[in-house]
C-alpha positions as CSV (number, residue, x, y, z in Angstrom):
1,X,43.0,20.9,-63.2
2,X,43.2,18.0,-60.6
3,X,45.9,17.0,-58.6
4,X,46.8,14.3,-61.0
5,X,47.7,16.9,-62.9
6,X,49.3,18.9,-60.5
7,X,51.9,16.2,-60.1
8,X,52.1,15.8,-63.9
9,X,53.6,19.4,-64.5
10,X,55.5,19.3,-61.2
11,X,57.2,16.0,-62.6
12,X,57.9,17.8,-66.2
13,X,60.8,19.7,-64.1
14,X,63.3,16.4,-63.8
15,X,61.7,15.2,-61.2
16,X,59.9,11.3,-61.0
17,X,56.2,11.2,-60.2
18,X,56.5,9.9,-57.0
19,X,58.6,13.0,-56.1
20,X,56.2,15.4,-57.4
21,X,53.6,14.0,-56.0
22,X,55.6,13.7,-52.1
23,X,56.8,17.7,-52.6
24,X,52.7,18.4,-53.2
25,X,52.0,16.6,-50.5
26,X,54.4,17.6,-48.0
27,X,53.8,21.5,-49.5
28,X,49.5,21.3,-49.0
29,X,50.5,19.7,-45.6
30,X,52.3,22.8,-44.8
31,X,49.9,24.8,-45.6
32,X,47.6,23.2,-43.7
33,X,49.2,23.0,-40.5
34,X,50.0,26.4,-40.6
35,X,46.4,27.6,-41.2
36,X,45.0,25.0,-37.9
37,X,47.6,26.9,-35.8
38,X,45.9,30.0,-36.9
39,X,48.9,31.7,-39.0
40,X,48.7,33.1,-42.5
41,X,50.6,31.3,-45.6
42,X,52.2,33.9,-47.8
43,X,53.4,33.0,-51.2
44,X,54.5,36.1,-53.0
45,X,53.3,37.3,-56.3
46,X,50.8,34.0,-55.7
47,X,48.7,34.9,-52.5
48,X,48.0,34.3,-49.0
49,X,46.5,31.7,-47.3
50,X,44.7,32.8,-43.9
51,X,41.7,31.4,-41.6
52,X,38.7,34.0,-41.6
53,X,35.8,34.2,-38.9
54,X,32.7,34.1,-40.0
55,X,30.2,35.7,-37.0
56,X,27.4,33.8,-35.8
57,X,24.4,35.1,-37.7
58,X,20.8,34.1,-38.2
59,X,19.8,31.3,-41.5
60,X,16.9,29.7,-42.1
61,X,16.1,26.3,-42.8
62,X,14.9,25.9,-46.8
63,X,12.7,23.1,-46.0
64,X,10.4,24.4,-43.1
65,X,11.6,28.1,-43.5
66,X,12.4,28.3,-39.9
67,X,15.2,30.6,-38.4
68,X,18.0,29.0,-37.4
69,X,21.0,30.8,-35.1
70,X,24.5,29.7,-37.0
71,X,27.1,29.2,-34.7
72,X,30.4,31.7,-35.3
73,X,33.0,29.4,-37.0
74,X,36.5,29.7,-38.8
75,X,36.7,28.7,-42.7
76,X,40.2,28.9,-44.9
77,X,40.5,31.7,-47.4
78,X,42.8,32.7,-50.3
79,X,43.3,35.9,-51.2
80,X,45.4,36.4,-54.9
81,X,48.2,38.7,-54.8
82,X,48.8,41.2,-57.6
83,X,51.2,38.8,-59.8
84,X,48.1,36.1,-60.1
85,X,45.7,38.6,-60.5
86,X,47.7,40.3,-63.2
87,X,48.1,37.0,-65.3
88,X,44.4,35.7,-64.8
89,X,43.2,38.9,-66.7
């Protein structure tokens, strides 16, 4: 699904296109915002939103197969709550 369509079934509740597409907006911005400051997003029965760190660890490079040292880092991640998990089955 893209976020065209995103806005299509937001917009199939009464509301124009243009509004869908503001409330997604303003609603990923939230999310967003929330997750640079470091919280958590918690939508109930959907999941949570949180930033995870990932500890700097050792790679290697694929072309000259030499080790590399990763630098720590922080990376987004969505964990489904029981509701979602429940109806994907």
């Amino acid at each position: 699904m893209l976020k065209k369509d995103l806005v299509d079934k937001i917009a199939e509740t009464g509301l124009t296109k243009k509004q869908a597409s503001d409330a997604l907006d303003a609603t990923l911005d939230a999310i967003t915002e929330a997750l640079k400051k470091g919280d958590h997003v918690l939508l109930t029965g959907f999941g949570k939103f949180e930033v995870r760190t990932r500890a700097a660890r050792t790679g290697i490079n694929p072309k000259t197969l030499e080790k590399i040292q990763l630098p720590a880092t922080k990376v987004p991640a969505f964990k489904p709550g029981k509701v979602l998990k429940t109806a994907v089955k």
